[in-house]
PAKOLVEX-510259 format. One record per residue (C-alpha): x, y negated, z. Coordinates in Angstrom, 3 decimals, decimal comma. Each point is the difference from the previous one (the first is absolute). Layout:
<east X north Y up Z>;
...
This chain:
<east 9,588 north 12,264 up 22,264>;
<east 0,304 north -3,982 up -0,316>;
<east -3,376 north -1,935 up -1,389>;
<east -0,312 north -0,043 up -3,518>;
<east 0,224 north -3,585 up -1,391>;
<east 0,949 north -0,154 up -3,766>;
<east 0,261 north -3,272 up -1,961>;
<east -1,055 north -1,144 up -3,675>;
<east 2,673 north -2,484 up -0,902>;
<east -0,383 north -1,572 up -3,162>;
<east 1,973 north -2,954 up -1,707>;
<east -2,616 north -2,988 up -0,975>;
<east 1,841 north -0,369 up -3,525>;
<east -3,289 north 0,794 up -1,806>;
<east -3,378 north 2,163 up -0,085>;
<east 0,209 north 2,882 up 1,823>;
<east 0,985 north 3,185 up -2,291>;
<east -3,175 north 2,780 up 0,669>;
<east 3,321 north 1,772 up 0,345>;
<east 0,191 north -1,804 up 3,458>;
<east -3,607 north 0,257 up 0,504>;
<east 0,960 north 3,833 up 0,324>;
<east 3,287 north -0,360 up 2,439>;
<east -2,906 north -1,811 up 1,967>;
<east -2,226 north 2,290 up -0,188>;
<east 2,464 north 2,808 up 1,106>;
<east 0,765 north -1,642 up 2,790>;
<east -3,059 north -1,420 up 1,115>;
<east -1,376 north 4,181 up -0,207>;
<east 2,928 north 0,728 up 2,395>;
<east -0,947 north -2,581 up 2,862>;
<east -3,311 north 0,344 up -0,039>;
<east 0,664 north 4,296 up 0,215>;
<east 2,081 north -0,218 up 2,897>;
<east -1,651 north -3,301 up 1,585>;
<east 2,798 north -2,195 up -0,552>;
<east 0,699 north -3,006 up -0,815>;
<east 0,272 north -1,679 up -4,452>;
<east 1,829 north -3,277 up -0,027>;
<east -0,038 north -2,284 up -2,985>;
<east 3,414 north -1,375 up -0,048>;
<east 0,922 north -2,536 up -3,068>;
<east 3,742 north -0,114 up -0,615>;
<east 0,370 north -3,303 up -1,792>;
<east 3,916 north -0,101 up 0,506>;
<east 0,578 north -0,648 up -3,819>;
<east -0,916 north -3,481 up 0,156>;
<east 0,578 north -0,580 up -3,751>;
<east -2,632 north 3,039 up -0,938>;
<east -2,813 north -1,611 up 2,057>;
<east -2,869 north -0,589 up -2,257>;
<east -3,316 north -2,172 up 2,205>;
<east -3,024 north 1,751 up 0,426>;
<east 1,784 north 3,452 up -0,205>;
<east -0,225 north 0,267 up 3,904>;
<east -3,677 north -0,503 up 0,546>;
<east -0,795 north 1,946 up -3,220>;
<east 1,609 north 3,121 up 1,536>;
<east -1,792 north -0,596 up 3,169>;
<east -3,176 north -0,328 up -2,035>;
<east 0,337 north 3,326 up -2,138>;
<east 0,772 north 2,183 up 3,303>;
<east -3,193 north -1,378 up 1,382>;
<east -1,731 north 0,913 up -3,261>;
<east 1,284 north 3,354 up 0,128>;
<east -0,955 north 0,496 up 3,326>;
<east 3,287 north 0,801 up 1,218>;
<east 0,240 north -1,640 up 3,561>;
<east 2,566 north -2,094 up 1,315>;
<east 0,322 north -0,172 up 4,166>;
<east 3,459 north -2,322 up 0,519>;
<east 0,794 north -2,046 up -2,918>;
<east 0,071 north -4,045 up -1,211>;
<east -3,486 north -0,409 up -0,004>;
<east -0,530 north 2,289 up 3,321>;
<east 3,060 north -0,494 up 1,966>;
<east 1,283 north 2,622 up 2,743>;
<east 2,399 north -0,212 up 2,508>;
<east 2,789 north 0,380 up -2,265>;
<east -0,255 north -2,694 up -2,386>;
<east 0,786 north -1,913 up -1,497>;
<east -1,179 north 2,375 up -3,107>;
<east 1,629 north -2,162 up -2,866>;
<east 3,413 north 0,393 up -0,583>;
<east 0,752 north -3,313 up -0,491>;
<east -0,594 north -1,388 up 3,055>;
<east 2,540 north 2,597 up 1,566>;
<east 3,104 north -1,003 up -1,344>;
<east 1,513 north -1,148 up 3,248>;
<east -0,410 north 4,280 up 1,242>;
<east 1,436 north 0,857 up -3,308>;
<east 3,195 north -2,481 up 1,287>;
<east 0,232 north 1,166 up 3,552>;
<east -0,026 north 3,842 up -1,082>;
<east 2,990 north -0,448 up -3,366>;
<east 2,154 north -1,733 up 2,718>;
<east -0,329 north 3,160 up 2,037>;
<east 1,140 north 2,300 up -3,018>;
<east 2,805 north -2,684 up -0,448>;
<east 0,572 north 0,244 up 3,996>;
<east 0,399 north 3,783 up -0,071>;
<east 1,971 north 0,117 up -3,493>;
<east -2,677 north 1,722 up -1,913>;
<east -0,466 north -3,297 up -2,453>;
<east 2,407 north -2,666 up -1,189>;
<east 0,084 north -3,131 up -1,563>;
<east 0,450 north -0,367 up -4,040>;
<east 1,094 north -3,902 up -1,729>;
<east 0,130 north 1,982 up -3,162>;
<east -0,861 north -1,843 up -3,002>;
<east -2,107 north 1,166 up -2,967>;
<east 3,633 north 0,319 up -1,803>;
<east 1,923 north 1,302 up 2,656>;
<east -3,376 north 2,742 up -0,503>;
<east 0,194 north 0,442 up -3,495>;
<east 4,353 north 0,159 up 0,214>;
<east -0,674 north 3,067 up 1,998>;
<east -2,341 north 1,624 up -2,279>;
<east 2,670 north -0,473 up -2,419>;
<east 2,619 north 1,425 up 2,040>;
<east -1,951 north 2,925 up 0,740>;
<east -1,600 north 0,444 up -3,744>;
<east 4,479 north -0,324 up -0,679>;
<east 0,464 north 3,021 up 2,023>;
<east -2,533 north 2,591 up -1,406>;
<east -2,111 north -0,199 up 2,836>;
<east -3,707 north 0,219 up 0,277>;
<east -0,546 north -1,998 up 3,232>;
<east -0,034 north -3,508 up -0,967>;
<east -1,107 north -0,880 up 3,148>;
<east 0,688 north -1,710 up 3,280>;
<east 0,758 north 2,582 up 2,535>;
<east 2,860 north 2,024 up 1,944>;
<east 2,017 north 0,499 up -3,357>;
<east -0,147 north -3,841 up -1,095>;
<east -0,098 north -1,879 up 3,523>;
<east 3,620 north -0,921 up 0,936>;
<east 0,399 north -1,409 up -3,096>;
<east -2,756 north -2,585 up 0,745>;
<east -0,474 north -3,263 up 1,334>;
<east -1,173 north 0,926 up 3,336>;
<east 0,317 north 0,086 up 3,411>;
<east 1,816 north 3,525 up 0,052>;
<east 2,664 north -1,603 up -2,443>;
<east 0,148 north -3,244 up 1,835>;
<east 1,412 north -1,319 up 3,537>;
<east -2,677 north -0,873 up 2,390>;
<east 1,087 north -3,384 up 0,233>;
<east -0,286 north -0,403 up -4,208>;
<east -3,915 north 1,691 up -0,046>;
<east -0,689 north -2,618 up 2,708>;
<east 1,430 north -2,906 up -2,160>;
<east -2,221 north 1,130 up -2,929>;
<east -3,155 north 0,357 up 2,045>;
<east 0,886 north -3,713 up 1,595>;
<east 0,699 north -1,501 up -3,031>;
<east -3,614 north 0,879 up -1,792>;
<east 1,432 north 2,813 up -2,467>;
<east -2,441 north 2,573 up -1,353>;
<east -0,076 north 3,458 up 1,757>;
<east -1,931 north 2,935 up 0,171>;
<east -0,531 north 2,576 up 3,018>;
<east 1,183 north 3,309 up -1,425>;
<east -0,901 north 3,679 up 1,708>;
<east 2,789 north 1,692 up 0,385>;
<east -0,646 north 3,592 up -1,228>;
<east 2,086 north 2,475 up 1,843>;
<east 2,723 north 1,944 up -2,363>;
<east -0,595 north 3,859 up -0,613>;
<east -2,807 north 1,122 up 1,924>;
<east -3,491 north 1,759 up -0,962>;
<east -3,437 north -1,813 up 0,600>;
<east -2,386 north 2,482 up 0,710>;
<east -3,583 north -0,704 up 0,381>;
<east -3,281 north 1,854 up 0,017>;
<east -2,894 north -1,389 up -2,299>;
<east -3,412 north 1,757 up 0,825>;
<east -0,689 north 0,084 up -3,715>;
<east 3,612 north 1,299 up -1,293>;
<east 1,359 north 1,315 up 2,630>;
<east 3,828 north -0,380 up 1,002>;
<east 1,789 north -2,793 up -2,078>;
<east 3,786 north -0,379 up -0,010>;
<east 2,127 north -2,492 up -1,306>;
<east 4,066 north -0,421 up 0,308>;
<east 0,711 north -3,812 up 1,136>;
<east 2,722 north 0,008 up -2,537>;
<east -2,911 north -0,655 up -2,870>;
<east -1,323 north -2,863 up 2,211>;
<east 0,843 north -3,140 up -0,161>;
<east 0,370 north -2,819 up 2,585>;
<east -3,260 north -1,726 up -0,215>;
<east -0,906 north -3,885 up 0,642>;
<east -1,917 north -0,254 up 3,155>;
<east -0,293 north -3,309 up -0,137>;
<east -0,142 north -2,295 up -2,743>;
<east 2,328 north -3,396 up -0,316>;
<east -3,265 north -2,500 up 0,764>;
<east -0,172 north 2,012 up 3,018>;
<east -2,699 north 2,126 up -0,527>;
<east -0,181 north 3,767 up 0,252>;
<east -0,431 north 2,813 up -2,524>;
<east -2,139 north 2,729 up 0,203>;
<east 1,929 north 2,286 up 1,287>;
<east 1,010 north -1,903 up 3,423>;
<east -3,562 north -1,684 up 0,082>;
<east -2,121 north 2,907 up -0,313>;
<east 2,222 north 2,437 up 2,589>;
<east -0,077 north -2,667 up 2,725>;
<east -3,790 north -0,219 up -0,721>;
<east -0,370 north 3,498 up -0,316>;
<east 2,002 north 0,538 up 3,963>;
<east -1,614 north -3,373 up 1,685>;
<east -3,390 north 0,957 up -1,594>;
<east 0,344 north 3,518 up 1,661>;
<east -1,170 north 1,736 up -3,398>;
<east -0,088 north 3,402 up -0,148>;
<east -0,583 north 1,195 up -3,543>;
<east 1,301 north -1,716 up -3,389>;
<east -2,043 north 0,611 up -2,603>;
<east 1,321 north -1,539 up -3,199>;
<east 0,448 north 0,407 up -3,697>;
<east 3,093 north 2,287 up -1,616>;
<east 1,533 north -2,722 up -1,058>;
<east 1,044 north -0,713 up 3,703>;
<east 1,646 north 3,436 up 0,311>;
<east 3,620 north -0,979 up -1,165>;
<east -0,287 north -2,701 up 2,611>;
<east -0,786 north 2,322 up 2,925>;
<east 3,513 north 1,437 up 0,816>;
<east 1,239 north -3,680 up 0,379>;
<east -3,159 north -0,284 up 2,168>;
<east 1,131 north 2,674 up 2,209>;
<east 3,589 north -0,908 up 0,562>;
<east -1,445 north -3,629 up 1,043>;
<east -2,192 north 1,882 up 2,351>;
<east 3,324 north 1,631 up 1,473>;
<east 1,842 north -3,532 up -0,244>;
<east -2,480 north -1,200 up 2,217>;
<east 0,172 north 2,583 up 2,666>;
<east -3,836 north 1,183 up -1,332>;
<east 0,292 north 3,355 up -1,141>;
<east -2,344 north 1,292 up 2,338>;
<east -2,993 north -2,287 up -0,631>;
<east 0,336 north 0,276 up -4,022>;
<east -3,193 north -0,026 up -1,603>;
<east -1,171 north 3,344 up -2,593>;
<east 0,156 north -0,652 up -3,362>;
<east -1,990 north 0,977 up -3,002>;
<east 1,108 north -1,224 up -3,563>;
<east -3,562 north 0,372 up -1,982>;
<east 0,748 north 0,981 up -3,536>;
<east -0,391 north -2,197 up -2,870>;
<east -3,314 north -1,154 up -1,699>;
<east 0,596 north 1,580 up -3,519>;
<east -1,567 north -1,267 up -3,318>;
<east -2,978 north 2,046 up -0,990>;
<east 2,017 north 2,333 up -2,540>;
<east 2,316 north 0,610 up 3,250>;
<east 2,608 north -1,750 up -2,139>;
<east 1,916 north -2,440 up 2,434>;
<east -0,952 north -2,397 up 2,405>;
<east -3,524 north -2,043 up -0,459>;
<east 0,366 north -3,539 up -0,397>;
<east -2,287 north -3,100 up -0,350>;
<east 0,875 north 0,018 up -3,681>;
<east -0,776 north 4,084 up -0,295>;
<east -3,630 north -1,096 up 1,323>;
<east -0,369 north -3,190 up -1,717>;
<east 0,971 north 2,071 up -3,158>;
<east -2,589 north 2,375 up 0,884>;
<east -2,730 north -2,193 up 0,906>;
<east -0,350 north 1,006 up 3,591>;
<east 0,603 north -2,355 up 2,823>;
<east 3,612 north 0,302 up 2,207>;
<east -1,236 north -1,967 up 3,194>;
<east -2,972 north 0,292 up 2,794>;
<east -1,255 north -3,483 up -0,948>;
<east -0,178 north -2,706 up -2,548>;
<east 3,525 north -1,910 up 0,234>;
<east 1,246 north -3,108 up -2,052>;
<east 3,266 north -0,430 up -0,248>;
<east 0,785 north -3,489 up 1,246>;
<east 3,178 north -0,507 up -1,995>;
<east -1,107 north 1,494 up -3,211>;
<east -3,680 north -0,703 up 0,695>;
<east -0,758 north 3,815 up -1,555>;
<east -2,961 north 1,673 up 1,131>;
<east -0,764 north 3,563 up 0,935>;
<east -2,613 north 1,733 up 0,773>;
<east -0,290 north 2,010 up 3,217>;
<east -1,820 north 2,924 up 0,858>;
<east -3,028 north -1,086 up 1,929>;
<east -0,603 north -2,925 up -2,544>;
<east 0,432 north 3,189 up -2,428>;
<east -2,904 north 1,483 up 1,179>;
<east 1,816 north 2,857 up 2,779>;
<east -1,235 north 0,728 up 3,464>;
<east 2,689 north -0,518 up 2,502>;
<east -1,610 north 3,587 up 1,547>;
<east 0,579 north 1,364 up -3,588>;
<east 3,720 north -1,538 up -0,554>;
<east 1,252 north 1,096 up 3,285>;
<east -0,901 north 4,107 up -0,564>;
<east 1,731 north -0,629 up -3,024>;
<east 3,199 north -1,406 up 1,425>;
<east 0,017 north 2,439 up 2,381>;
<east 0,132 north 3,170 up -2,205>;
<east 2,820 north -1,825 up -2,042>;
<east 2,601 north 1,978 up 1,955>;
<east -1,972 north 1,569 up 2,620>;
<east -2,291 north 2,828 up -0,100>;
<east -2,213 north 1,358 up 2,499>;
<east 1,033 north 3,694 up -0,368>;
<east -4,036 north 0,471 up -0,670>;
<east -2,209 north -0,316 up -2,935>;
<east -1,507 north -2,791 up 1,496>;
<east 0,683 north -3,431 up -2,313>;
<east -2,492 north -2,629 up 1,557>;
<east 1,398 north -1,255 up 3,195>;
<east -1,917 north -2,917 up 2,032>;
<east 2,925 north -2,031 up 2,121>;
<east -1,034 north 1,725 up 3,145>;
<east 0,223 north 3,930 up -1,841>;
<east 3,558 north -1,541 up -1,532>;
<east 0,794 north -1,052 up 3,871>;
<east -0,588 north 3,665 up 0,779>;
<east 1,748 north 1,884 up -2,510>;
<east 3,344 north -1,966 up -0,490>;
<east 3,398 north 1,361 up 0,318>;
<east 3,513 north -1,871 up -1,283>;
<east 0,536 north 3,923 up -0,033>;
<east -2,159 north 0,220 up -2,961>;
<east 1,187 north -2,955 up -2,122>;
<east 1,846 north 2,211 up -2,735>;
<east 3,765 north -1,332 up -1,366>;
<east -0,836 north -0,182 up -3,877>;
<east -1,206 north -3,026 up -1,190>;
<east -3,992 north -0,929 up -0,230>;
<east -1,644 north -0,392 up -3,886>;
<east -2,349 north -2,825 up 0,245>;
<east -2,744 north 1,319 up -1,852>;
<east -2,757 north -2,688 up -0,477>;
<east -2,934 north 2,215 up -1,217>;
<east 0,178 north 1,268 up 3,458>;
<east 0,236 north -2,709 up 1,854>;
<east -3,434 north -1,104 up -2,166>;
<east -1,595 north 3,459 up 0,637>;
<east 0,129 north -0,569 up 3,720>;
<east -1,677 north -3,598 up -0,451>;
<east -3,168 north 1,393 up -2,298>;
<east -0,104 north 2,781 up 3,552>;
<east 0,079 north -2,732 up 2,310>;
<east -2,283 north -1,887 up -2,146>;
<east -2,265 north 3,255 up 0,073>;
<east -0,107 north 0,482 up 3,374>;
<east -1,252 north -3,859 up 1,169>;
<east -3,395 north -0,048 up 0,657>;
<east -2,726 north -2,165 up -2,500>;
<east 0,186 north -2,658 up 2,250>;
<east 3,470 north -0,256 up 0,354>;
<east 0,609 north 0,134 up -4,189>;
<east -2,836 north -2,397 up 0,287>;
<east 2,339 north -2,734 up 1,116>;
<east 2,596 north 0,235 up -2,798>;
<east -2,584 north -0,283 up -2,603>;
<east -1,885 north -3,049 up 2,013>;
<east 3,500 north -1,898 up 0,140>;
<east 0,345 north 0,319 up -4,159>;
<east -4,118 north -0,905 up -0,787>;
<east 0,823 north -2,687 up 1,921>;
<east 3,113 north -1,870 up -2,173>;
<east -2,725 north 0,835 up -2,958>;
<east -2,617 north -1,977 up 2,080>;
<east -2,200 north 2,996 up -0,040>;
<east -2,468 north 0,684 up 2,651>;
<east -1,163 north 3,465 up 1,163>;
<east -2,153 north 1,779 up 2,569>;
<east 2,354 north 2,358 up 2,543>;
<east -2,275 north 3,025 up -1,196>;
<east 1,185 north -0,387 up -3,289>;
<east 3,645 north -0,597 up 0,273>;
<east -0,643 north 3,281 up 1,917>;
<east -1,059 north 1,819 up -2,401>;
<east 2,429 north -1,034 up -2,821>;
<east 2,871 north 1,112 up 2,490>;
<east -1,778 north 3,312 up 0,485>;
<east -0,410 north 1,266 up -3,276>;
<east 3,702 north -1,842 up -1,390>;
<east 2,056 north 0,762 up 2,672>;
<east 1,079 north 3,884 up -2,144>;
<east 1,243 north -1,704 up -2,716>;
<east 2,352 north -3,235 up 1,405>;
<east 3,535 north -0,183 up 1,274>;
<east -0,334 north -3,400 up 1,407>;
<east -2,659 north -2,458 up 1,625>;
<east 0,115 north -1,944 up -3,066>;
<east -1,263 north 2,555 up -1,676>;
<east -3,315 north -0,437 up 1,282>;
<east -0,491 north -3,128 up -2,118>;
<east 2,463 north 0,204 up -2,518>;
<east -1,668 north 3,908 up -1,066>;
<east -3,957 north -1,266 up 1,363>;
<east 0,162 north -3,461 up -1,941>;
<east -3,177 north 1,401 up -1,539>;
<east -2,244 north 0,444 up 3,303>;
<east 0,189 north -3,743 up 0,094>;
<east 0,147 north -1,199 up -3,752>;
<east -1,697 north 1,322 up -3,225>;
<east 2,064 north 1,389 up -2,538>;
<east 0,987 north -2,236 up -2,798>;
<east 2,053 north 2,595 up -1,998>;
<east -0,387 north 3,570 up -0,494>;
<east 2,510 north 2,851 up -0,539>;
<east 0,275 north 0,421 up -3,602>;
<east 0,765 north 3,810 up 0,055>;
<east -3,110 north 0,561 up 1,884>;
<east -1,885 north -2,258 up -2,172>;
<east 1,248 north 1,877 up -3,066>;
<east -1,006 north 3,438 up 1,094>;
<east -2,629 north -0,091 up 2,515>;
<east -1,935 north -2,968 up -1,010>;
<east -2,727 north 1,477 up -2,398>;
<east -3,214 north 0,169 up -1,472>;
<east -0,923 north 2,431 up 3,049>;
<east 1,386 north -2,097 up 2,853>;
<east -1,751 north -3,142 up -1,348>;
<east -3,136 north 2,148 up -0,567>;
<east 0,710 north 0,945 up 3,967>;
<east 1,083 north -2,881 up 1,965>;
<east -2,628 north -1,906 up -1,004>;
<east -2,628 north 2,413 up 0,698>;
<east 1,757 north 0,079 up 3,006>;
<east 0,333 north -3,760 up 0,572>;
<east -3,671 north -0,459 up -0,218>;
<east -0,810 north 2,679 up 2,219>;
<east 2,622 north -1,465 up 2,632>;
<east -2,544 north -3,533 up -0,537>;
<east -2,753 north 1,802 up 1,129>;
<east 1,511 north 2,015 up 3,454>;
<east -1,218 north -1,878 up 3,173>;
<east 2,800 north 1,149 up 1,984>;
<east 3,750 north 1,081 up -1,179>;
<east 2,974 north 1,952 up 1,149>;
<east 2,566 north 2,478 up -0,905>;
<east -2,615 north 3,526 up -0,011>;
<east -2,778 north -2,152 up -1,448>;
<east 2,728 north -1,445 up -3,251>;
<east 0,712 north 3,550 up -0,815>;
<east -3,127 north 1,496 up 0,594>;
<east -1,474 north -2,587 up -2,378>;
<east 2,204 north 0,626 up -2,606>;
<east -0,432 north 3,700 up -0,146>;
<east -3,439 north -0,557 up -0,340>;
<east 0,705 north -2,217 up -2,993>;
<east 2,438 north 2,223 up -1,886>;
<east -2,006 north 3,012 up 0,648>;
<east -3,126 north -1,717 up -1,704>;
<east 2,448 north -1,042 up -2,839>;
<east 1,530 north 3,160 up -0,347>;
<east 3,306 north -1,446 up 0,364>;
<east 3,143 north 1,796 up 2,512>;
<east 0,282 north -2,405 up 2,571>;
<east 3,841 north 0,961 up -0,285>;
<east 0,236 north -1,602 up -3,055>;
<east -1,124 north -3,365 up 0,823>;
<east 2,104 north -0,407 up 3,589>;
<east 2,489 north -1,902 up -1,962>;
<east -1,748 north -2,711 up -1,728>;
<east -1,926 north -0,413 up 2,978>;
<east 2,824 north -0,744 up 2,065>;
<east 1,685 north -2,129 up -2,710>;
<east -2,891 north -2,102 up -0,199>;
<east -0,028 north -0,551 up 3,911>;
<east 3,725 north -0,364 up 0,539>;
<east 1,769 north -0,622 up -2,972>;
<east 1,940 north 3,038 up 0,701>;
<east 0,578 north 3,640 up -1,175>;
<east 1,044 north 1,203 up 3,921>;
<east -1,050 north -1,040 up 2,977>;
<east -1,920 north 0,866 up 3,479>;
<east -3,439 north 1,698 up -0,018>;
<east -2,139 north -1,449 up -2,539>;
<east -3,201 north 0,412 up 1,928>;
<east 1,583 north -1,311 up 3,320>;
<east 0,845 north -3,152 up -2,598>;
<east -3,381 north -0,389 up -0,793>;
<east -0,968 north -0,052 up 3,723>;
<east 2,415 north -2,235 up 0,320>;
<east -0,184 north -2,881 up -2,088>;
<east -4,045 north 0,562 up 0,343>;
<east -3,302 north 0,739 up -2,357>;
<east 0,340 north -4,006 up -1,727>;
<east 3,324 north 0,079 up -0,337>;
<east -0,087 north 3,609 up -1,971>;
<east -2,675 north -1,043 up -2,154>;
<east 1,944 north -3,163 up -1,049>;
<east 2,990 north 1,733 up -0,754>;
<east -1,980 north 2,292 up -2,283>;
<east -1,707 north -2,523 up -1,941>;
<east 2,719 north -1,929 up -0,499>;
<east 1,796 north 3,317 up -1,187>;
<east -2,394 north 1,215 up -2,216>;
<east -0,511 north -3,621 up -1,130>;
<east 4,065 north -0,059 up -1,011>;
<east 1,862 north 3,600 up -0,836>;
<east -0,680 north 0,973 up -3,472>;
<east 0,304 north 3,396 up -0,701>;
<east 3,019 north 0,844 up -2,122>;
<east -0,662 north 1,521 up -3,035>;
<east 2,573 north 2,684 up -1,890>;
């Protein structure tokens, strides 16, 4: 068996899709399985589509992700260069060889000798409007013309393109590891530019010379690359190649969440979930979006989610680390239908990545947000907010965005609470309670509750029935974490301020 190498090779005409954060991923699993080789290859042929900063920003969300690159632009390798840009003068050498052996031929066909044809065809009844065996000799090329005239009109400047030509009635046959055996009769292909009139190559030659000098094993690549793959193959054959052809594995499609067609930026946009790894600004329209890790997702999180869009495991198991996905990857297991992108779950496996960091390590999100509110505090503290918060959020944020309250006295209270809970009784209580809280020399979490059984139980009032106001009074809030972990908290001062000011403020509703 030859070395795995697979390649991610994405055009730099924007942010990268999480779409192709997932093709990467898939083939980054594979490498890493078999101890091979993942090359980052970035096919900027399309000179017009290039949009700056779209290179580095891919480079920057596969390091974010954590998917590792080994040859690419920013690593090298001994086959480089890795962009295809700088490769144009390979591209050249390996069309004149298809021209050499007759499998490609020149084309001076203008765009209305093009659209003519369609016409001719459309005239006719037929359905192939398209440049290939049936429309050919009755083109401007060099199978209609001498020799000596297609040399003139390459001499003399005209416009041409290099043309495959695809060979008349035969079957491509070709094996996909996730659909099995694809056929195709050449008769519904048609004779593809290989390279372009400003002498640059498409796709299809650029990325099958890669794909042979690059010695990759395995393509990995999205279903919309499948009706593309037979033409692939006969250039293989062209070539003389057919025994080092690569795999391939056409991923299905990332579906909206109702499973409803294909998920676009403007499906997510729409539904207020971001589309790309990180934040991107478009440079021509200067539109922002928001990416995933400025979103608040852990790049552990995002990639067990990617993965099971498509693959499964054939286990119960759902949370994977990298080195468990590693383990348990097969293309064999990537099913054929496509993948709903379901953004609950991709937020239920942040809050259990989020639950499984320790203290310390929540610590640091909710550090880096008291900080842009220029608020100081103590490591044991931001520990213990983490610990008794880190049930309830979804993302680091969270911490401050839900905990606001550790760190600030309420300045507003929850009306419904107010309405019901704040009475005659829970004044009566909290500020028995408040004064008793004065007098304690030392205060925690068992010594706040214990205290304030001991003070409903002398007023004859269910503790249960005061929890509420208490709470309100402390946080502002109806929900939240513990209440007596709160009080431990914020501290013995800070509880008896935020009583007095309470009781000092909330009027109790009457009728």
């Amino acid at each position: 068996m030859k070395d795995v190498r697979v390649r991610f090779a994405p055009s730099p005409t924007g942010a990268l899709h999480i779409g192709g954060v997932r093709t990467a991923l898939y083939n980054f699993l594979l490498a890493r399985q078999q101890g091979g080789t993942m090359i980052l290859r970035i096919e900027d042929t399309d000179q017009n589509r290039y949009v700056p900063g779209a290179e580095e920003y891919i480079m920057d969300s596969l390091a974010w992700a954590g998917i590792q690159i080994d040859e690419g632009v920013r690593e090298g390798g001994p086959f480089g260069p890795y962009r295809q840009s700088e490769r144009k003068e390979i591209y050249s050498q390996y069309a004149q060889q298809l021209l050499q052996s007759g499998h490609a031929y020149y084309a001076f066909d203008t765009e209305a000798d093009l659209e003519a044809m369609r016409e001719r065809q459309k005239a006719t009844g037929s359905d192939q409007q398209q440049y290939s065996s049936a429309t050919r000799m009755t083109m401007r090329n060099s199978l209609t013309l001498s020799a000596e005239e297609t040399r003139k009109l390459i001499e003399t400047g005209h416009p041409y393109v290099i043309r495959f030509k695809i060979p008349e009635n035969e079957t491509v046959v070709l094996h996909d590891l996730i659909r099995g055996e694809v056929s195709v009769q050449t008769a519904q292909l048609d004779d593809k530019v290989l390279m372009k009139s400003d002498g640059m190559p498409t796709y299809h030659l650029a990325n099958v010379v890669d794909d042979y000098l690059m010695k990759i094993s395995h393509v990995i690549r999205g279903e919309e690359w499948l009706p593309s793959a037979p033409l692939h193959v006969l250039l293989y054959k062209a070539f003389g190649w057919g025994k080092d052809m690569p795999q391939f594995a056409h991923l299905p499609l990332l579906l909206k969440p109702d499973g409803n067609g294909k998920l676009s930026k403007r499906d997510a946009d729409r539904m207020g979930f971001p589309i790309f790894p990180l934040n991107w600004t478009d440079p021509n329209t200067k539109e922002q979006s928001t990416g995933y890790r400025e979103a608040g997702y852990l790049p552990e999180a995002l990639i067990n989610f990617l993965a099971f869009l498509g693959w499964n495991p054939g286990t119960e198991q759902e949370i994977f680390s990298m080195n468990e996905l590693i383990q348990a990857f097969s293309v064999e297991r990537i099913g054929k239908a496509g993948a709903k992108f379901d953004i609950q779950k991709a937020q239920w496996y942040n809050q259990q990545y989020l639950r499984a960091k320790s203290n310390t390590e929540l610590a640091t999100h909710l550090v880096d947000h008291l900080k842009k509110e220029n608020i100081t505090c103590s490591q044991d503290k931001a520990e213990k907010i983490c610990d008794v918060m880190k049930e309830r959020i979804t993302f680091p944020q969270d911490l401050w965005e839900q905990g606001k309250f550790f760190f600030n006295a309420p300045a507003s209270f929850d009306d419904g609470v107010v309405s019901k809970k704040w009475n005659d009784d829970a004044v009566k209580v909290l500020t028995t309670y408040r004064d008793a809280v004065e007098k304690l020399s030392t205060f925690d979490a068992a010594i706040a509750k214990e205290t304030l059984e001991q003070v409903t139980a002398s007023l004859q009032i269910g503790t249960g029935k005061i929890l509420q106001a208490l709470r309100v009074a402390l946080s502002g809030m109806g929900g939240g974490p513990d209440l007596m972990m709160i009080m431990e908290i914020i501290g013995k001062e800070e509880v008896v301020s935020r009583l007095t000011f309470a009781l000092n403020n909330l009027k109790i509703k009457v009728g």
